[in-house]
C-alpha positions in Angstrom: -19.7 5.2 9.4 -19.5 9.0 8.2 -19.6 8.8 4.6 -17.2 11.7 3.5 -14.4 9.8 3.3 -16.3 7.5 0.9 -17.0 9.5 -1.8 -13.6 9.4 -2.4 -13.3 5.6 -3.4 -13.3 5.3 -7.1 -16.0 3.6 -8.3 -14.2 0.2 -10.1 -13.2 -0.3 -6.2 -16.4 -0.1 -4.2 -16.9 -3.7 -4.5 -13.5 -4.7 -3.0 -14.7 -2.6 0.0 -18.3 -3.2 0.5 -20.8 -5.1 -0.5 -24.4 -4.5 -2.4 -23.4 -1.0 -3.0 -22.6 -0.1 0.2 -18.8 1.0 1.7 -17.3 -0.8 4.8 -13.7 -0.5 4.6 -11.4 2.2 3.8 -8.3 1.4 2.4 -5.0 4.1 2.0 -4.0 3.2 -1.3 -3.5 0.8 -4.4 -0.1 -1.1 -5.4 0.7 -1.0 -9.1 2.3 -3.7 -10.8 4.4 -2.5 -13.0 8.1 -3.2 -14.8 10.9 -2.7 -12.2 14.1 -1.9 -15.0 17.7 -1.2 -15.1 18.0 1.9 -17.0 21.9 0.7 -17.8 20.5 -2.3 -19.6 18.0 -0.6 -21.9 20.7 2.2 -23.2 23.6 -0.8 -23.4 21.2 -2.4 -25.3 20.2 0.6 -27.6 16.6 1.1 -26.2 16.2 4.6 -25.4 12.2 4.7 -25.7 10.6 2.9 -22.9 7.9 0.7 -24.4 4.3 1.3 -24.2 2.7 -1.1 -26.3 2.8 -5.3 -26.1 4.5 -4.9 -30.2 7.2 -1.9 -28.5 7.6 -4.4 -25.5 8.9 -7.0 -27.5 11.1 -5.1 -30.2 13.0 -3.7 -26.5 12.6 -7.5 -25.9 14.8 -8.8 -28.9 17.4 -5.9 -28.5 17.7 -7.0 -24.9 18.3 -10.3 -25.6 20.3 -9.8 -28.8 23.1 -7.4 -26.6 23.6 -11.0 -24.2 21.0 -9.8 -20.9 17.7 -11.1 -20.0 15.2 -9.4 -21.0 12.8 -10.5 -18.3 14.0 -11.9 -14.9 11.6 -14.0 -13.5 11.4 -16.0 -10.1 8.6 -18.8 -10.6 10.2 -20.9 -7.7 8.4 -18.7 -5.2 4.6 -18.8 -5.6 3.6 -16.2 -5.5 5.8 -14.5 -7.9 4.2 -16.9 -10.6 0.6 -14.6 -10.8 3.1 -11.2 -12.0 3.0 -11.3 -15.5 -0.7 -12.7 -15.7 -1.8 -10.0 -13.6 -0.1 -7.8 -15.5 -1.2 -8.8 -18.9 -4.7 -9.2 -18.0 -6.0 -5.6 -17.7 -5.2 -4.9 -20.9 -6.0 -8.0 -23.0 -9.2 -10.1 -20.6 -10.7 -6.6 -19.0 -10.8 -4.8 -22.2 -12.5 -7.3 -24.0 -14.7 -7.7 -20.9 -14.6 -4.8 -18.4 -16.8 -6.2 -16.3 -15.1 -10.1 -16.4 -14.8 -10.0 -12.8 -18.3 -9.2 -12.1 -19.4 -12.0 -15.0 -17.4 -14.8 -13.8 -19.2 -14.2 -10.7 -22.5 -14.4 -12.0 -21.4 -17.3 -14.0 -21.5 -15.8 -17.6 -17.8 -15.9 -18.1 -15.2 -18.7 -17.4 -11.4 -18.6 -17.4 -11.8 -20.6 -20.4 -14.5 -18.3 -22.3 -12.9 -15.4 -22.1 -10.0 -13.3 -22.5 -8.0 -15.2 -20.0 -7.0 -17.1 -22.9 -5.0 -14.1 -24.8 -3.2 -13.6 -21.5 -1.2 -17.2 -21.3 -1.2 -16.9 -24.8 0.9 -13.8 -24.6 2.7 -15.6 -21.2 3.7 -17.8 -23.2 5.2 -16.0 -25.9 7.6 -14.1 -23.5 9.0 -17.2 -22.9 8.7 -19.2 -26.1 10.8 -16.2 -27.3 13.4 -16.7 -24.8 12.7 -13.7 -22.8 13.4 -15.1 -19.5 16.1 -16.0 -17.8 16.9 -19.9 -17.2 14.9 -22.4 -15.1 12.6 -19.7 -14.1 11.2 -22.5 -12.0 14.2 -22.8 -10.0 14.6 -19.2 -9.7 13.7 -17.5 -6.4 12.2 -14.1 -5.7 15.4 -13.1 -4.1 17.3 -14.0 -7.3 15.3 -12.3 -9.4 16.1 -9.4 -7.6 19.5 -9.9 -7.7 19.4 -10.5 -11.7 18.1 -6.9 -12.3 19.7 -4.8 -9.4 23.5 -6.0 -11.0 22.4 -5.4 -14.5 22.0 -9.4 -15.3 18.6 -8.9 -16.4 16.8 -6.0 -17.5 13.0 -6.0 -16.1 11.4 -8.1 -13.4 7.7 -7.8 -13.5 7.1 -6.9 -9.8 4.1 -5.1 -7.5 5.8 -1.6 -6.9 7.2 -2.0 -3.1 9.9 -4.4 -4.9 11.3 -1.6 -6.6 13.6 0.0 -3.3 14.7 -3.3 -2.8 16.0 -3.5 -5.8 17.7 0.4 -6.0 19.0 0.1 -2.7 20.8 -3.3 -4.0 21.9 -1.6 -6.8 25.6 0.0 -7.7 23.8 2.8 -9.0 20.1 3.7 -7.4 19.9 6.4 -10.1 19.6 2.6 -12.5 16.5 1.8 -11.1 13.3 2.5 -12.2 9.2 1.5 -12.8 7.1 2.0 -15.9 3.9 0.8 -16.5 3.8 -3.1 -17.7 2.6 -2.4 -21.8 0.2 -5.1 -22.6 -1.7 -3.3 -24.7 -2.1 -3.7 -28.4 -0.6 -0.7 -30.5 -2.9 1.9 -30.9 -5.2 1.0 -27.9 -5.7 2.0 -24.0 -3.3 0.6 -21.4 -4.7 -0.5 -18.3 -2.9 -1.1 -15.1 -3.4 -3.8 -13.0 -3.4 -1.9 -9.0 -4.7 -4.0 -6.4 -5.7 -2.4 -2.8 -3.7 -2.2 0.1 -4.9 -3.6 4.0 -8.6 -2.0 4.6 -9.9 -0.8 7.6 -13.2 -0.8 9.2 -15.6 -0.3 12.7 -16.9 -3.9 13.7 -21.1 -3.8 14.4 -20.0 -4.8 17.8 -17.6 -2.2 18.9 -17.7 -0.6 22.4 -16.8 2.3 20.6 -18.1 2.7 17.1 -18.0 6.2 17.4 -14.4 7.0 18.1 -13.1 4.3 15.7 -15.3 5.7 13.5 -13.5 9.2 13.9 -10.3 7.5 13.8 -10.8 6.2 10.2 -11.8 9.5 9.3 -8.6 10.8 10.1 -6.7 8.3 8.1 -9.3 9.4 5.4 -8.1 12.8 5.2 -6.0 13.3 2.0 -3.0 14.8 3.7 -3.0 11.2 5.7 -3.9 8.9 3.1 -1.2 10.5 1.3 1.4 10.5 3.5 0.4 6.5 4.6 0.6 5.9 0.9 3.8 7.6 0.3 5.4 5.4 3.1 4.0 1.9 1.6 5.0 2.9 -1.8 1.2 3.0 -3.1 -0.7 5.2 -4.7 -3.5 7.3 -3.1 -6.9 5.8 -4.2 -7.2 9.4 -5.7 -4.5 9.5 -7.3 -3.0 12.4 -5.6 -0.2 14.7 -6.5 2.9 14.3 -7.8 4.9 15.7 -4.4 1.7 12.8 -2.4 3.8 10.0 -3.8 6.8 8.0 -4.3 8.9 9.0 -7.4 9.4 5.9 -8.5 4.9 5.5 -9.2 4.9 9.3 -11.1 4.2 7.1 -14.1 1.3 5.4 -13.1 -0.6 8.3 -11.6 -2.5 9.3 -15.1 -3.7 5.6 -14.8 -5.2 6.1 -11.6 -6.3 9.4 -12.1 -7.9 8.3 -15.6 -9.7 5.0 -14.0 -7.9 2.6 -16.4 -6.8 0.5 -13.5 -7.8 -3.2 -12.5 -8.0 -4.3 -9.2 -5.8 -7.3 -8.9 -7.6 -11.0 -9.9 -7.8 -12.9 -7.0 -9.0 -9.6 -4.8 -12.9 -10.7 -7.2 -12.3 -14.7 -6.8 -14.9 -16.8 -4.8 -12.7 -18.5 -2.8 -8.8 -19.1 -1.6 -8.1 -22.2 -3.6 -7.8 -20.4 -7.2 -5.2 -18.5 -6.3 -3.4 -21.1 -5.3 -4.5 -23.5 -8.0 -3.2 -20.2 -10.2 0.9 -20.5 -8.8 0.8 -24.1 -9.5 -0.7 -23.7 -13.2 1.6 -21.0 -14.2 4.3 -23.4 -13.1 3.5 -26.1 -14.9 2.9 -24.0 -17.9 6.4 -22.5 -18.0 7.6 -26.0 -17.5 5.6 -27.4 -20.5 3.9 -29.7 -18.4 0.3 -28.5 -19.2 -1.2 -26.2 -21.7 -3.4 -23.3 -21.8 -6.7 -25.5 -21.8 -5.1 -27.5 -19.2 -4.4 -24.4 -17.1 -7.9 -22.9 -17.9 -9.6 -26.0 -17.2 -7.5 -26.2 -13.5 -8.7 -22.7 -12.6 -12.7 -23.5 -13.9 -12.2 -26.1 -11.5 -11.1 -24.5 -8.2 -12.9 -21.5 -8.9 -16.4 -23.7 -9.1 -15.6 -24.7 -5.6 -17.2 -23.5 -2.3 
C-alpha cells in the first residue's frame, strides 16, 4: 500500500492500525469524548468560566447542583454509556502516570489493579458520592440522558462527540449547546483527551485488485477528503486539521490533537471482547454500591487474562 498517506498517522495511533510497526488501515478521523453542556445551565447557575481542571470541574459541580439542576446526566441503563466517564477520566489520571499503560498491560507489567486505573473509579466515584448525577442513573437511558441536558434538566452529559447534534437539534435553543474538553486533570497539569478512531480501511492480501483499492484509499487519504469525511461524522482529522476542516462544535479539542495529548479509547488496546463488556457491568454495579473498586478491578484482571 503507498505509504504517503501514512506518514500522516500520528504516532500514539500506529498500533491501532497496524501491527509490529507496520500501517494497514487508514482511518478518516478520531471521536473525542468530551462534556456535551447547556450553556443556559452554567450562566443560571453563575458559572461563567468553563472548567479546565478535575478541582474547577467540581467547584462548577457544587454551583450546579446548589441552583436545583444536575450537574451530570448520566444514562448507565444502556451499556455502553457506562465506559463515558472512565474513558474520560483515564487519560489524564492512569496514562499520565503511565503513558505507555496500554502497551504494559499487554506485556503484562501493569494490571487494572496496579495502576492508575484505580485514581479513575476513585474519582467516578466521587462524582457520584457528591451527588453529581442525576437519580437512578441505572435506570436511566441514553435517550434520557439526552433529553435531561437538551431541556436544561441537567447540565453536562459526558458523551463521544456525534451526541452533541442530537442533543442541539433537540434543544429550544441550538445556540445552548455546546462541547468542551472533559477536565480530569489535576490543577496545574496537562489535560489529555481521550479520542478513539473512527471505521479503518484497508486492501485485503487477496484482492483481485490491490492496485485500484489501493488508489482508492489514497484518495480518501488526501486531506481535503479526510477532512471533508471527518467534518460529516463529526470527528476530527487524524491531523488535526483546520479550524474551517471541522465541525464547530470540536474547535476546542483541536490543540489536543494537534499537541498529541490524546488517548486512544481503552478497549481499542484490550486483548480481547469480554473486558469491555465485563467493564458496562462493573461500572454498574459500582454506581449501584454493589461492588467496590477492588471488586471492579479484580473483575476486569479477570476477563482481560482471558483468551
Amino acid at each position: 500500500m503507498s505509504v504517503g498517506w501514512v506518514q500522516q498517522v500520528p504516532q500514539n495511533l500506529k498500533p491501532l492500525l497496524g501491527d509490529k510497526g507496520k500501517t494497514y488501515l487508514w482511518s478518516p478521523g478520531m471521536t473525542p469524548i468530551g462534556a456535551i453542556y447547556n450553556k443556559k445551565v452554567f450562566k443560571e447557575a453563575g458559572v461563567t468560566k468553563l472548567p479546565t481542571s478535575w478541582p474547577e470541574l467540581l467547584a462548577a459541580a457544587d454551583k450546579i447542583k446548589a441552583a436545583g439542576k444536575i450537574p451530570f446526566a448520566v444514562g448507565n441503563q444502556t451499556p455502553w454509556v457506562t465506559q463515558l466517564i472512565p474513558y474520560a477520566i483515564a487519560p489524564s489520571t492512569a496514562f499520565t502516570q503511565d503513558p505507555n499503560l496500554a502497551q504494559d498491560m499487554l506485556d503484562g507489567k501493569k494490571t487494572f489493579s496496579n495502576s492508575g486505573w484505580r485514581t479513575v473509579y476513585e474519582r467516578y466515584l466521587e462524582l457520584e458520592k457528591k451527588g453529581y448525577f442525576n437519580p437512578s442513573p441505572n435506570g436511566t437511558t441514553f435517550e434520557q440522558q439526552q433529553a435531561m441536558v437538551a431541556q436544561g434538566k441537567a447540565a453536562m452529559a459526558v458523551q463521544v462527540s456525534a451526541v452533541a447534534p442530537p442533543i442541539t437539534d433537540a434543544a429550544k435553543n441550538s445556540k445552548d449547546i455546546g462541547l468542551f474538553p472533559f477536565p480530569a486533570n489535576d490543577a496545574g497539569t496537562d489535560l489529555k483527551i481521550p479520542a478513539g478512531l473512527g471505521a479503518g480501511y484497508g486492501v485485503s492480501a487477496n484482492s483481485k485488485h490491490p492496485a485500484e483499492a489501493k488508489k482508492f484509499i489514497a484518495f480518501l487519504a488526501q486531506p481535503e477528503n479526510a477532512a471533508t469525511y471527518a467534518k460529516e461524522n463529526i470527528q476530527l482529522p487524524l491531523t488535526g486539521g483546520d479550524n474551517a476542516d471541522i465541525n464547530p462544535l470540536l474547535t476546542p479539542f483541536v490543540p489536543f490533537v494537534k499537541s498529541g495529548k490524546t488517548v486512544p479509547f481503552m478497549d481499542q488496546q484490550w486483548p480481547n471482547p469480554k473486558v469491555q463488556p465485563a467493564h458496562f457491568a462493573g461500572v454498574q454495579e459500582l454506581a449501584a454500591g454493589d461492588t467496590d473498586i477492588n471488586g471492579l478491578l479484580k473483575k476486569l484482571d479477570d476477563a482481560y487474562q482471558q483468551k
